[in-house]
KOLMIVEX-820671 format. One record per residue (C-alpha): residue in one letter; x, y, z. Coordinates in pm, 1 decimal, padded with zeros to 6 digits. Layout:
<pts>
 resn        X        Y        Z
    A        X        Y        Z
...
</pts>
This chain:
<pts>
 resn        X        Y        Z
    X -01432.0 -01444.1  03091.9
    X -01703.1 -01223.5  02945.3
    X -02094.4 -01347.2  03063.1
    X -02298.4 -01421.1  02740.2
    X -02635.8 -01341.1  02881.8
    X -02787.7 -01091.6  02771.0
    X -03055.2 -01035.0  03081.6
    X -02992.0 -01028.2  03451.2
    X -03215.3 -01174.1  03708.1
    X -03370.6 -00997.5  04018.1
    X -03202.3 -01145.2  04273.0
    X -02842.3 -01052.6  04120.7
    X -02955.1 -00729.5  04061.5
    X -03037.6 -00679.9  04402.2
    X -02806.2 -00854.3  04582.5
    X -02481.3 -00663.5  04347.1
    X -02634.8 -00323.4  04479.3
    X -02664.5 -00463.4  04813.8
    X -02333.9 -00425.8  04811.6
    X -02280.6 -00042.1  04780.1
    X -02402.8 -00001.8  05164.2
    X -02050.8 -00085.7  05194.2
    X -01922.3  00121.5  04944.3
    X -02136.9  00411.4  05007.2
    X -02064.5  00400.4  05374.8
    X -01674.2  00359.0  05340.3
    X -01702.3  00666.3  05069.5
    X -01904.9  00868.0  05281.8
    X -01857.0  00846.2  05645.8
    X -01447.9  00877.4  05716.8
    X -01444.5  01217.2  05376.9
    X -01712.4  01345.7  05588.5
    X -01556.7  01330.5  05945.7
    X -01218.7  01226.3  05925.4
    X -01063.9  01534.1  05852.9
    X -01311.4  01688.7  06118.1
    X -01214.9  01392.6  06351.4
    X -00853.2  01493.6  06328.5
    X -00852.7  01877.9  06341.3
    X -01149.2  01906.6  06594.6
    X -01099.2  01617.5  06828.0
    X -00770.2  01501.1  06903.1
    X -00642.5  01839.6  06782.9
    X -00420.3  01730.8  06449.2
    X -00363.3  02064.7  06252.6
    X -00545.7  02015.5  05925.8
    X -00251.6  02042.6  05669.2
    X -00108.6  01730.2  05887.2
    X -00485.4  01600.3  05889.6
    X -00520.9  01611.6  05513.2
    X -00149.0  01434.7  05448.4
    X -00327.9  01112.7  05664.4
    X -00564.3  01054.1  05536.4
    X -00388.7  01150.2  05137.5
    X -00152.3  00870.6  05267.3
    X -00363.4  00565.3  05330.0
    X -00547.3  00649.4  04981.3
    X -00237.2  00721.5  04771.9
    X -00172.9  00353.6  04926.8
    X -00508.4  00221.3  04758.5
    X -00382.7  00391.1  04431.7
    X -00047.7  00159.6  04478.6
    X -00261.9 -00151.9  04567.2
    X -00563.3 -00167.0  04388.4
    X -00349.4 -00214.5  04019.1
    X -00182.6 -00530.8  04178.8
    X -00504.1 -00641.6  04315.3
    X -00675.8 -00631.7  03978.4
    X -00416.8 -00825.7  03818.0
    X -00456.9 -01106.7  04089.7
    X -00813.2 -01126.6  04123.7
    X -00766.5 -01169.3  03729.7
    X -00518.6 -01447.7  03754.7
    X -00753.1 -01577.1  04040.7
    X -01065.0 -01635.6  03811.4
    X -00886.9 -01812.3  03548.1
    X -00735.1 -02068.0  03852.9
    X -01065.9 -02093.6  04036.5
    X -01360.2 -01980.1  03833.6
    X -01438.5 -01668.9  04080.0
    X -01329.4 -01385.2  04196.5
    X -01528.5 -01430.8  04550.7
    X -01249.7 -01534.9  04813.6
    X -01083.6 -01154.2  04825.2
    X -01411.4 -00979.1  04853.0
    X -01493.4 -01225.2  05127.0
    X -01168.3 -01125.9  05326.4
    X -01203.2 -00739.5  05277.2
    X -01544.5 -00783.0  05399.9
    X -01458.3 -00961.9  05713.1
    X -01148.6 -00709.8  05810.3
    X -01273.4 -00382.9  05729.3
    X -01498.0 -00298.7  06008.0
    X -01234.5 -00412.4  06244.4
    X -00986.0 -00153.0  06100.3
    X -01315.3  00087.8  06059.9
    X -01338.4  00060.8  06444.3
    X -00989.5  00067.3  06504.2
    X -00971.6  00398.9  06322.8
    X -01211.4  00608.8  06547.9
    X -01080.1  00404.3  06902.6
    X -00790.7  00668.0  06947.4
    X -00770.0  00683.5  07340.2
    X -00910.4  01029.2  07484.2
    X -00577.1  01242.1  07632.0
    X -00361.0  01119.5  07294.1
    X -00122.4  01399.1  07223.5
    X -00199.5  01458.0  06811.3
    X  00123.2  01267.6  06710.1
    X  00013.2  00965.5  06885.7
    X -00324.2  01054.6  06714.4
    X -00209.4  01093.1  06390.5
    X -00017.3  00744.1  06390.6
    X -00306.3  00588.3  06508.7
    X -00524.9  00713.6  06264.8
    X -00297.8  00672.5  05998.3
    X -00215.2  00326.2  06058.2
    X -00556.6  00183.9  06145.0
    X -00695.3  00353.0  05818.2
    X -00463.9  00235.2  05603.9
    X -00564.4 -00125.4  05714.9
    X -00879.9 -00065.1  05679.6
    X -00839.3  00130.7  05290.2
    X -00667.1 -00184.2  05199.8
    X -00946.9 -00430.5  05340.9
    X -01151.2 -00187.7  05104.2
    X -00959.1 -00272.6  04858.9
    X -00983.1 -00651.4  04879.6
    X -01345.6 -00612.0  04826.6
    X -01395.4 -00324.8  04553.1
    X -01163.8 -00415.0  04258.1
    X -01335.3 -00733.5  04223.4
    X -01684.6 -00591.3  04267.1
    X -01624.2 -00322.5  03980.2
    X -01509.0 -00610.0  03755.2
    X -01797.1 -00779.1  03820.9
    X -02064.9 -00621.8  03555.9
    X -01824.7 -00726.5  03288.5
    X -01906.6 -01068.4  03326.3
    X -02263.0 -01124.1  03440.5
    X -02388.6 -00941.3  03152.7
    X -02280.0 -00816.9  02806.7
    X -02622.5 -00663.6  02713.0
    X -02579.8 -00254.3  02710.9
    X -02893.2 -00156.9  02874.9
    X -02875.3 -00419.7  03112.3
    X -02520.0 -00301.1  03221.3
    X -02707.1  00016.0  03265.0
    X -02991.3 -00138.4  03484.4
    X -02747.6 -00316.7  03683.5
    X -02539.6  00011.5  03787.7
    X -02853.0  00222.6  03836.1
    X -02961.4  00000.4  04074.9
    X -02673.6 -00029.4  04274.0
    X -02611.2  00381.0  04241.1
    X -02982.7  00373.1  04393.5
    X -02874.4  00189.5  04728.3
    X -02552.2  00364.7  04690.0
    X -02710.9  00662.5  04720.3
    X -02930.4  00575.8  04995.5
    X -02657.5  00445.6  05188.0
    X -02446.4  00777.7  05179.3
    X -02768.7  00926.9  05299.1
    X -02804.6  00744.0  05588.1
    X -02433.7  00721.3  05685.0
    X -02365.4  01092.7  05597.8
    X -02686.0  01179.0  05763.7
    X -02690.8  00911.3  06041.1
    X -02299.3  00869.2  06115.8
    X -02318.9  01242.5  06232.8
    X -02630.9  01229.9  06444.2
    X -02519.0  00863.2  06623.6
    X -02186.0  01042.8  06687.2
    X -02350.0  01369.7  06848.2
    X -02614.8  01098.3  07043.7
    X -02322.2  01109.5  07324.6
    X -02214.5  01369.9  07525.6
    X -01884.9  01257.2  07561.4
    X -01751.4  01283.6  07189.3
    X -01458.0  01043.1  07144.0
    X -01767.5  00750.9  07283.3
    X -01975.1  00878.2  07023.5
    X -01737.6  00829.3  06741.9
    X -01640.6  00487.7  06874.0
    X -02036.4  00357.4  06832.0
    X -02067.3  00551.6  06498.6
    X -01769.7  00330.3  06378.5
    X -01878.4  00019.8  06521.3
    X -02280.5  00067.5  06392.0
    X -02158.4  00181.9  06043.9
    X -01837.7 -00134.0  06032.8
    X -02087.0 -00386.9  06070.9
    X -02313.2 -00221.7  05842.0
    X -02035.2 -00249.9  05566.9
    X -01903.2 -00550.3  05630.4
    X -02266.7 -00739.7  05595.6
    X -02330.7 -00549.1  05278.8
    X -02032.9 -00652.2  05099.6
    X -02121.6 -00992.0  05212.9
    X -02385.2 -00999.8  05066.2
    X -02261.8 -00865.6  04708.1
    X -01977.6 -01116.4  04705.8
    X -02256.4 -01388.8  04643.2
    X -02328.5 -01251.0  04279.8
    X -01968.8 -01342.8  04171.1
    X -02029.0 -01579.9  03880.6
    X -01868.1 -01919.1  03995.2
    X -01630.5 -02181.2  03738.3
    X -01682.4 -01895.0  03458.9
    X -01267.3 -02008.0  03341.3
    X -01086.9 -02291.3  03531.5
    X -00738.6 -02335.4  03395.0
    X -00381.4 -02383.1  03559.7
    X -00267.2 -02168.4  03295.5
    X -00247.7 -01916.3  03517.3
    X  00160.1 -01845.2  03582.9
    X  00301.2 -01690.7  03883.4
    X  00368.4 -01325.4  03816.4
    X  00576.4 -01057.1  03997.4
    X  00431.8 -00744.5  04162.1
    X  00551.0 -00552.5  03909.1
    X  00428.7 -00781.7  03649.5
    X  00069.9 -00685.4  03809.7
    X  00121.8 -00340.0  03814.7
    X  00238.4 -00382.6  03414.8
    X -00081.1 -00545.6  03332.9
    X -00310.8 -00236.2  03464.3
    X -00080.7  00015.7  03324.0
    X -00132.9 -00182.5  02995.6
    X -00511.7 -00146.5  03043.7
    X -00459.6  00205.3  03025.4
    X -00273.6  00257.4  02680.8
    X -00424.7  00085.9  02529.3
    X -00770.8  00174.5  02555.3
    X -00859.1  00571.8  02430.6
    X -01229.9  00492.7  02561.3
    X -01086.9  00419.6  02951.6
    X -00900.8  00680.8  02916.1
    X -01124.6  00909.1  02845.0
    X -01389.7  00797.7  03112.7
    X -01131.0  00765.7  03365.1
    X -01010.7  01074.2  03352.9
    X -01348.5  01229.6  03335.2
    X -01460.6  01010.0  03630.2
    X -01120.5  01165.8  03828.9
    X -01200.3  01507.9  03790.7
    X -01554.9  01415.0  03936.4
    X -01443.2  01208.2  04213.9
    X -01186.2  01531.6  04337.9
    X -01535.5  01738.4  04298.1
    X -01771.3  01557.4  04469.8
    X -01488.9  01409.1  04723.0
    X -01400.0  01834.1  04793.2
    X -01763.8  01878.1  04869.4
    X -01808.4  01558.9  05087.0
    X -01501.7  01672.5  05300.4
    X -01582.9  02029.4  05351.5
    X -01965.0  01934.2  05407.2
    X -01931.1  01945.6  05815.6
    X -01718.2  02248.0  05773.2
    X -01987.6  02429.4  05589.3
    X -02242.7  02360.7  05848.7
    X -02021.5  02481.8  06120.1
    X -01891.7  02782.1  05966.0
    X -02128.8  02920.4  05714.3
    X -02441.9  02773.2  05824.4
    X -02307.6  02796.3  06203.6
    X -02492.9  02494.9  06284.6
    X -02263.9  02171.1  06342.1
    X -02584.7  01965.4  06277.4
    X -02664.6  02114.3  05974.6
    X -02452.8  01875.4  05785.8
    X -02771.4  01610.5  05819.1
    X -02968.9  01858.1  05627.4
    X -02674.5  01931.4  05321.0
    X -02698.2  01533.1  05324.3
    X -03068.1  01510.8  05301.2
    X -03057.4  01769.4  05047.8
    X -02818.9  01604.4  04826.9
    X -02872.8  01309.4  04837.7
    X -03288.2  01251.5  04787.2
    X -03305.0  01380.6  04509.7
    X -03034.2  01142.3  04371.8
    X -03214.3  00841.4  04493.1
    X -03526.7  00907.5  04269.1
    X -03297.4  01084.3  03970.4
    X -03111.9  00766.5  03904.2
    X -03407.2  00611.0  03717.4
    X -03466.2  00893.6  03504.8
    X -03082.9  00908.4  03399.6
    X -03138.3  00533.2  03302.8
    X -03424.8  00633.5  03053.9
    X -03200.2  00935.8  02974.4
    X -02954.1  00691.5  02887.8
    X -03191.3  00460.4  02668.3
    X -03287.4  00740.1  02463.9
    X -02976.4  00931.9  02438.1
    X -02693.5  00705.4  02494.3
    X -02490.4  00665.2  02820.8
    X -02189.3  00915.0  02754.5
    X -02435.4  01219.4  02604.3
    X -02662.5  01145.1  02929.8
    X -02356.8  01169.1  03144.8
    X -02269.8  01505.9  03009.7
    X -02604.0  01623.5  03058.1
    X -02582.3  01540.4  03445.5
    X -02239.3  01637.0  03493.0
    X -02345.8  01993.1  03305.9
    X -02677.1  02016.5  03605.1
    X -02399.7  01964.3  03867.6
    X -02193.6  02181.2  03790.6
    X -02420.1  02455.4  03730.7
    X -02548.8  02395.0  04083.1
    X -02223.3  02404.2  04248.1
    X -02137.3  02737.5  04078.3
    X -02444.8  02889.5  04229.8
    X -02366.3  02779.3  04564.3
    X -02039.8  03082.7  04566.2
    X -02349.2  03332.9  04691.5
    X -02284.5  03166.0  05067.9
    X -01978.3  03395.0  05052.1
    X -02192.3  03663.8  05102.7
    X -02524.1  03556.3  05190.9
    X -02509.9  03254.8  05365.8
    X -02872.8  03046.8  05462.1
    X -03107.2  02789.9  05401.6
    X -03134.2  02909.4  05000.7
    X -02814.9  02629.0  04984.3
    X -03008.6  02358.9  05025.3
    X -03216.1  02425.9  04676.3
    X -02870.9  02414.8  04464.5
    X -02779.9  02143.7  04691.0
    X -03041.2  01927.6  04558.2
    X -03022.0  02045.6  04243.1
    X -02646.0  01877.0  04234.8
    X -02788.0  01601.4  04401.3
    X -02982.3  01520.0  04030.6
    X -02697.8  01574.8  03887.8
    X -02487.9  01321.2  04107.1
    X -02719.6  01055.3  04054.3
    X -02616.4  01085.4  03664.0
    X -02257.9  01116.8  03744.3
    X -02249.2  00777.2  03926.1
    X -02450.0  00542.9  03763.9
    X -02372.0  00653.4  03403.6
    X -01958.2  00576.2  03412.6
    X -01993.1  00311.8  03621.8
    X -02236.5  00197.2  03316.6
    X -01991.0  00281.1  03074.8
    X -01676.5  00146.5  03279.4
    X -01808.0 -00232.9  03141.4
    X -01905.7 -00148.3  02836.7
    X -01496.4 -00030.0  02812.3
    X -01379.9 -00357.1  02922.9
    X -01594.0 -00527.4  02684.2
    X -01433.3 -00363.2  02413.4
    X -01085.2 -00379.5  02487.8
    X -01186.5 -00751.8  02511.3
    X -01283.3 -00809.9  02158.3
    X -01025.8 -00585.8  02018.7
    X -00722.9 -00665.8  02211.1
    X -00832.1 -01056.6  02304.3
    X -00872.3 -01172.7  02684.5
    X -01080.7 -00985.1  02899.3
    X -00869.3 -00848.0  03202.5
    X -01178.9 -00686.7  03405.9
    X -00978.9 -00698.6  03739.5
    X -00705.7 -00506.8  03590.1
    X -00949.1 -00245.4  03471.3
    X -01135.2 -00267.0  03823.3
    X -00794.4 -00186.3  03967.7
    X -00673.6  00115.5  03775.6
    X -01059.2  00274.6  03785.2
    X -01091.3  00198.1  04174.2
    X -00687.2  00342.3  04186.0
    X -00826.9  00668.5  04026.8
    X -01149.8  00660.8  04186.2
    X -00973.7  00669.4  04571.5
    X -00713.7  00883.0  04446.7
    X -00973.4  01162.3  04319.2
    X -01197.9  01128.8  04653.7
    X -00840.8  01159.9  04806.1
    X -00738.3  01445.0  04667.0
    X -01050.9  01670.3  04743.6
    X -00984.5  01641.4  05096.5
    X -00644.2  01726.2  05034.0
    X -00775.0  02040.9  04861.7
    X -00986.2  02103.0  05130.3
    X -00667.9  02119.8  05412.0
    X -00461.7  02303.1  05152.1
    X -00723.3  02586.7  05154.3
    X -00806.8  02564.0  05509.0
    X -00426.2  02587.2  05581.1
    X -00406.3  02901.1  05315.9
    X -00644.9  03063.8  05455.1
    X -00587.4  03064.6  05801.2
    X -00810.6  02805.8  05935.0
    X -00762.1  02737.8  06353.2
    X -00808.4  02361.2  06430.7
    X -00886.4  02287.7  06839.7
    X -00893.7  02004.0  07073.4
    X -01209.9  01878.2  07253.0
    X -01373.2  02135.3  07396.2
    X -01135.9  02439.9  07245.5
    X -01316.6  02708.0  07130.1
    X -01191.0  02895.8  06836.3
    X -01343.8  03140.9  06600.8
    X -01225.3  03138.3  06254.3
    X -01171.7  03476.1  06024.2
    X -01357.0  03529.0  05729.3
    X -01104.7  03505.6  05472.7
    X -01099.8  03090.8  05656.6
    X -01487.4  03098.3  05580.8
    X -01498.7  03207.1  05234.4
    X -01255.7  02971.9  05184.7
    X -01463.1  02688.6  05296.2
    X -01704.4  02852.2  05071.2
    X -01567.3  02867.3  04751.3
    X -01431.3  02475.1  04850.0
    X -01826.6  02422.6  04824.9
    X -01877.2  02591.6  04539.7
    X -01627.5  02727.4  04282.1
    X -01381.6  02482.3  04305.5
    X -01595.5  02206.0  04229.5
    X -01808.9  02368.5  03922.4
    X -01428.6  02436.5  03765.1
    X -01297.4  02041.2  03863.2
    X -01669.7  01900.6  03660.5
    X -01615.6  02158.0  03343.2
    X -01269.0  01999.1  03328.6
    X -01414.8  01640.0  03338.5
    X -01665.6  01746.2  02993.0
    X -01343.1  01828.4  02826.6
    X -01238.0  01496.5  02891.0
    X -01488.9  01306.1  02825.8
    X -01542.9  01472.8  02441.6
    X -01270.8  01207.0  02386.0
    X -01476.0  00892.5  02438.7
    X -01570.8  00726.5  02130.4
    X -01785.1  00429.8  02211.9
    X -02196.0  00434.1  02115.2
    X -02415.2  00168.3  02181.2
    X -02380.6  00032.4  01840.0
    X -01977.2 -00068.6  01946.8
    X -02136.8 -00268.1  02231.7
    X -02412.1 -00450.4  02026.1
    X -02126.9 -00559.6  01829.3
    X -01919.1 -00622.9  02082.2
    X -02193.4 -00881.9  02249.2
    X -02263.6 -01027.6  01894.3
    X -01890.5 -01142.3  01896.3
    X -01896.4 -01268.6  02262.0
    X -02227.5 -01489.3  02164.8
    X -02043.1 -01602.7  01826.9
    X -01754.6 -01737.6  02056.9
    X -01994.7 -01884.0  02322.2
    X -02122.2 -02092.5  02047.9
    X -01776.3 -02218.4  01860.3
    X -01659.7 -02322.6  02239.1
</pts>
C-alpha cells in the first residue's frame, strides 16, 4: 500500500493542502468560541461547558481507532480510501450549523443537549474525513523531503485558514446585533467553507493502489486491536505521538482561552482578531523556513528547535498578570514561528513512522496509524479546553446569559492568564522530553524507500 514515487506533482500538492481549510476551520472556530458560546450565550456554567464539548471529542478518541482500521480494510477491497472522506465532507457542515442553531430563550440544559448532541455529529463527520486524509502521505510518496514538502504545504493553508476562521468567524459573528443570528451565519459561512475544502482533498486519494477480497470482516473490537497494535509496536510513534499530545493540549489551552484573554485582560472582546493575526502570520511565512530547517538539520532536531521558540514565547506571555497590553502581541507572534514548526514537522514525521513500521513489521496499516494520531490529536485539543473550564471554575470565573453583565475578580483573570502563558510553556517542555525518545533519521527512511522500490520491482 506504500506509493513508490519518489516526487509529487503540483496539483496533488495543492489540492492535499486544500484540504486543511477544513481542518483548520473545524480546529479553530468551535476551541475558539464554543466554550464562549456556552458560558456567555445561552448561559451554560463553564465546568458543564468544558464536560460538552470533552464529551463529543473523547467520542472522536473512541471512533477514530475503528475508523482507521476500516478505511484500511477499505483500500485493500476498493483501491481507495475516498468514499468516507466524501461522506464526512458532505455531513459536517450540516451538524456545524446544527451546533450554533440553539433557539434564543433555551434554558442551558436544553442548551447543553443541543450542543452536545449536534457536535458530536458533527466531530464524527470530522472524523470520516481526517483519518483517511492523515494516512494519505504514506502512500503518495515515500521520498523524505517530499513528505516534508507535502505537509509544509498543507500546514501553510492550514495556517491561513485558522487565520481567517479565528480571525473572521469572530468578526462575521459580531457583524449582527442580535448575537445568537450572528453565530448562526458564522456557522453556516464557515460549514460550507469546510465541507468544499475537504472535497476537494478527497480527490488526491490514490485510486486501485491494492484491490483484493482478502479483506475479512472484522469486529469493532478487532479494529480497535489493530490501532492499539500500531502503538506497541512502534517506539518511533510513540514517541512523536506523545510529543504531538502534549502540544495539541498547549496550543488547544491557548486557542480556547484566546476570546477570554481579549475580554478579560485585554478588555476588548474584539481583540481576539488581533491575538489571531498575531499568531498566526507569522506561521504562514515560518513554515518554509522550518522545511529548509528540516533539510539541513533533520525533521525531529528542527521540531525541537520550534517547539523550544514556542515555548519560550508562551512563558513570556505570564507578564499580562501584571501588566497587561499590546506588548502580547510580540510573544504572540513569536509562538506563532514556533507553531508553524510544530505542525508541519510531526505531521512530516507521522509518515515517515508508518513507513517504517511497514518494512519492519510487513503491511502498511496507514489508516490505523491515521486513527490513533487523529484519536490523540482531538483528545489533546480536547483536553486544553477542559483545562481551561477547570481553571476558570477554580478560580471563580462568573459565566452570564445574553446580555448579563458580570465582572470577574482578579484571581479569575490571572487565571486566564497563566492559561495563556505558564501552563502552556510547562505542557511543550514536557513534549521535548518525549520526543528525546524518537529514533528515526533520514538515513532509516532512505532505506526504508530503497526497500519499497526493491518490492515495486519483484511485483
Amino acid at each position: 500500500m506504500t506509493a513508490t514515487e519518489r516526487s509529487i506533482s503540483r496539483g496533488v500538492v495543492t489540492r492535499y493542502a486544500i484540504g486543511s481549510i477544513g481542518t483548520g476551520g473545524f480546529a479553530t472556530l468551535p476551541g475558539l468560541v464554543l466554550v464562549y458560546y456556552l458560558t456567555d450565550t445561552l448561559g451554560v456554567t463553564a465546568l458543564v461547558a468544558g464536560l460538552v464539548v470533552t464529551a463529543a471529542k473523547v467520542w472522536d478518541v473512541v471512533i477514530d481507532p475503528w475508523i482507521g482500521e476500516r478505511s484500511d480494510r477499505r483500500l485493500v477491497r476498493t483501491g481507495t480510501r475516498r468514499t468516507w472522506m466524501v461522506v464526512g465532507a458532505i455531513a459536517l457542515p450540516v451538524g456545524f450549523l446544527l451546533t450554533f442553531a440553539v433557539p434564543a430563550g433555551s434554558i442551558p440544559a436544553v442548551a447543553t443537549v443541543w450542543v452536545f448532541l449536534s457536535f458530536l455529529t458533527t466531530a464524527t463527520a470530522f472524523s470520516l474525513f481526517q483519518v483517511p486524509y492523515i494516512a494519505l502521505p504514506a502512500e503518495l510518496t515515500t521520498d523524505y523531503d517530499a513528505r516534508t514538502r507535502l505537509l509544509t504545504w498543507r500546514v501553510v493553508v492550514l495556517t491561513i485558514a485558522i487565520l481567517l476562521f479565528g480571525a473572521g468567524g469572530p468578526e462575521l459573528r459580531g457583524a449582527f446585533a442580535d448575537e445568537h443570528t450572528g453565530y448562526l451565519v458564522m456557522a453556516l459561512v464557515a460549514g460550507v467553507v469546510i465541507g468544499v475544502g475537504m472535497l476537494v482533498a478527497s480527490t488526491t486519494a490514490p485510486k486501485n493502489l491494492a484491490v483484493t477480497d482478502a479483506a475479512p470482516r472484522r469486529s469493532i473490537r478487532a479494529g480497535y486491536a489493530e490501532g492499539l497494535a500500531a502503538l506497541r509496536r512502534s517506539a518511533p510513534f510513540r514517541a512523536l505521538l506523545a510529543a504531538f499530545v502534549l502540544q495539541g493540549l498547549a496550543t488547544g489551552l491557548m486557542l480556547a482561552g484566546a476570546q477570554f484573554v481579549a475580554t478579560w485582560v485585554l478588555r476588548d472582546e474584539g481583540a481576539v482578531t488581533y491575538l489571531f493575526v498575531a499568531l498566526i502570520a507569522p506561521a504562514v511565512f515560518a513554515a518554509p523556513v522550518w522545511e529548509r530547517v528540516a533539510r539541513r538539520v533533520g525533521k525531529e532536531r528542527g521540531f525541537a528547535i520550534a517547539s523550544v521558540v514556542f515555548g519560550v514565547a508562551a512563558l513570556t506571555l505570564v507578564g499580562m498578570v501584571w501588566a497587561p497590553g499590546p506588548w502580547i502581541y510580540l510573544p504572540v507572534a513569536v509562538a506563532g514561528i514556533g507553531y508553524a514548526g510544530m505542525q508541519s514537522l510531526p505531521m512530516a514525521m507521522l509518515p515517515d513512522v508508518i513507513s517504517h513500521d511497514a518494512r519492519t513489521h510487513g503491511l502498511g496499516r496507514a489508516g490505523s496509524f491515521g486513527g490513533v494520531w487523529t484519536a490523540g490529536e482531538t483528545a489533546g485539543m480536547a483536553l486544553g479546553a477542559t483545562v481551561l473550564t477547570i481553571v476558570l471554575a477554580l478560580t471563580g470565573y462568573l459565566q452570564s446569559s445574553g446580555s448579563e453583565i458580570v465582572t470577574q475578580s482578579p484571581t479569575a483573570v490571572a487565571g486566564i492568564a497563566l492559561s495563556f502563558s505558564v501552563i502552556p510553556a510547562l505542557l511543550v517542555a514536557a513534549s521535548l522530553f518525549a520526543l528525546r525518545r524518537y529514533p528515526l533519521r533520514r538515513s532509516d527512511i532512505d532505506a526504508d524507500a530503497a526497500a519499497a522500490a526493491v518490492t515495486a520491482v519483484a511485483r
